[in-house]
Structures are given as C-alpha cells and as structure tokens.
TORVEX-688674 format. One line per field, with one value per residue (C-alpha): residue number from 1; x, y, z. Coordinates in Angstrom, 1 decimal. Layout:
BEGIN
nr: c(NUM,...) .
east: c(X,...) .
north: c(Y,...) .
up: c(Z,...) .
This chain:
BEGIN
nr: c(1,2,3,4,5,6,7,8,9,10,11,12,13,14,15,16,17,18,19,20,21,22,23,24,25,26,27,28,29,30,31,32,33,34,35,36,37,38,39,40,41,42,43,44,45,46,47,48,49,50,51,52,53,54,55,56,57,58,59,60,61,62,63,64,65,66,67,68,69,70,71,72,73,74,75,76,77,78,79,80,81,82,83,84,85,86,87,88,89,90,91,92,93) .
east: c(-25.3,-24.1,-20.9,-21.5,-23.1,-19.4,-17.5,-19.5,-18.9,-15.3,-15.0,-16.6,-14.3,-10.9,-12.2,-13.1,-9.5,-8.1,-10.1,-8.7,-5.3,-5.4,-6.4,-4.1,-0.9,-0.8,-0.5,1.8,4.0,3.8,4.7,7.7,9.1,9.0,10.4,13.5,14.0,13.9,15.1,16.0,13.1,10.9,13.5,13.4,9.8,9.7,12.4,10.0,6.7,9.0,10.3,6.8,5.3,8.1,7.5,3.9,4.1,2.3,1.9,-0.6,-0.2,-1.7,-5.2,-6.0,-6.4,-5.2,-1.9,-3.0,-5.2,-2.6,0.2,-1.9,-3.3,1.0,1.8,-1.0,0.1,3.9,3.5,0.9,3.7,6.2,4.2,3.7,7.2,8.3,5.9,6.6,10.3,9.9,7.8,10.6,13.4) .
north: c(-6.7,-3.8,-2.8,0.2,-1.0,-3.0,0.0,1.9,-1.1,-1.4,2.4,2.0,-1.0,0.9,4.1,1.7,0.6,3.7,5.1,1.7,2.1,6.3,4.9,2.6,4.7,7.0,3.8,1.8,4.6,5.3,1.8,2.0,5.4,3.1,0.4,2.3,4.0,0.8,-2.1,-4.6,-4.4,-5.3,-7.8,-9.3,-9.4,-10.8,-13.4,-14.4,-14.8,-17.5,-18.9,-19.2,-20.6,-23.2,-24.4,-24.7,-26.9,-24.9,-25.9,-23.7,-25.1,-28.1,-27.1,-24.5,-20.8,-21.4,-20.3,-17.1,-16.6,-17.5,-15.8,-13.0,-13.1,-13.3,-10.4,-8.3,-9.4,-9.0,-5.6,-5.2,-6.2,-3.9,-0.7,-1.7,-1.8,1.1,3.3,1.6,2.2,5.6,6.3,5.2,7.2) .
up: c(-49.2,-51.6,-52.3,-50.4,-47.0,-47.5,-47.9,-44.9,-42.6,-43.4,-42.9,-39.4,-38.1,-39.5,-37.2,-33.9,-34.9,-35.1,-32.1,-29.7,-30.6,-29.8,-26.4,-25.7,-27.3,-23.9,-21.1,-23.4,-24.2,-20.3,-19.1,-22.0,-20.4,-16.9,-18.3,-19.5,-16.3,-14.5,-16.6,-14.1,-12.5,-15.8,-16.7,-12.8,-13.3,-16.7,-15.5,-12.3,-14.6,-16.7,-14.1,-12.6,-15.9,-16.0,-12.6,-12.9,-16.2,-17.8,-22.0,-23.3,-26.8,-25.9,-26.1,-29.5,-28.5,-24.8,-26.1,-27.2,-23.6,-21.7,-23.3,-23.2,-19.9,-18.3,-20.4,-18.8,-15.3,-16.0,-17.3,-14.2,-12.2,-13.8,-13.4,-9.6,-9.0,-11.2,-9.1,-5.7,-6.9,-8.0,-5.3,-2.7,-4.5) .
C-alpha cells in the first residue's frame, strides 16, 4: 500500500475518533454534573458494585482480556446505576 492510501486511512480513523468522542462528551459530561450533585449516591453505588464483586469472587485477571470486559462491563452498570438514582432522586426532590 502507498504512502498515501496510509496517510488517507490514518486521516479517516483520527475523524471516526474525533466524531465518537463528540458523541460521548454530552452523556459523560451529563452523568459528571449528576454525579457532583449527588455524591453519596455514586459513591453508595460504587461502594455496593465492590462490595458485590467481592462477594461474588470474582478475579477477572485470571483469564487475559476478562479483566478489561469485566471491568468494563461494572463501570457501565455502576454509572447505569448512578444515573437511575440521581434522576429517581432528583425526580423525588
């Protein structure tokens, strides 16, 4: 492949990057401005997902890329969590 096909598919992935982090700044930025209004409620939740995690056993190191899944996978619910509770919350107020 040419330089230049190179260049134009480097040029490509950098604006699908650019483009996917545009759409994501607005929900995180969102769920941060919750967060701050309602810390112990994130940190409650955050707490309960750990404690959860530890009761279960579950060592997602043991097996390669199950860390990352798993980690990842317990973020999205925690910060699922969060938002459900910030709006219940904010909702109830």
């Amino acid at each position: 492949m040419s330089m230049f096909g190179q260049h134009a598919r480097v040029r490509a992935a950098q604006q699908r990057m650019s483009e996917a982090r545009q759409a994501v700044a607005a929900p995180a930025s969102s769920l941060l401005a919750r967060g701050e209004r309602h810390p112990l409620i994130v940190l409650g939740v955050a707490a309960g997902a750990g404690f959860v995690m530890g009761r279960m056993n579950v060592h997602p190191l043991r097996l390669p890329g199950m860390g990352a899944l798993v980690g990842g996978v317990m973020s999205e619910l925690t910060a699922l969590g969060a938002r459900f509770l910030a709006h219940a919350t904010a909702e109830d107020a």
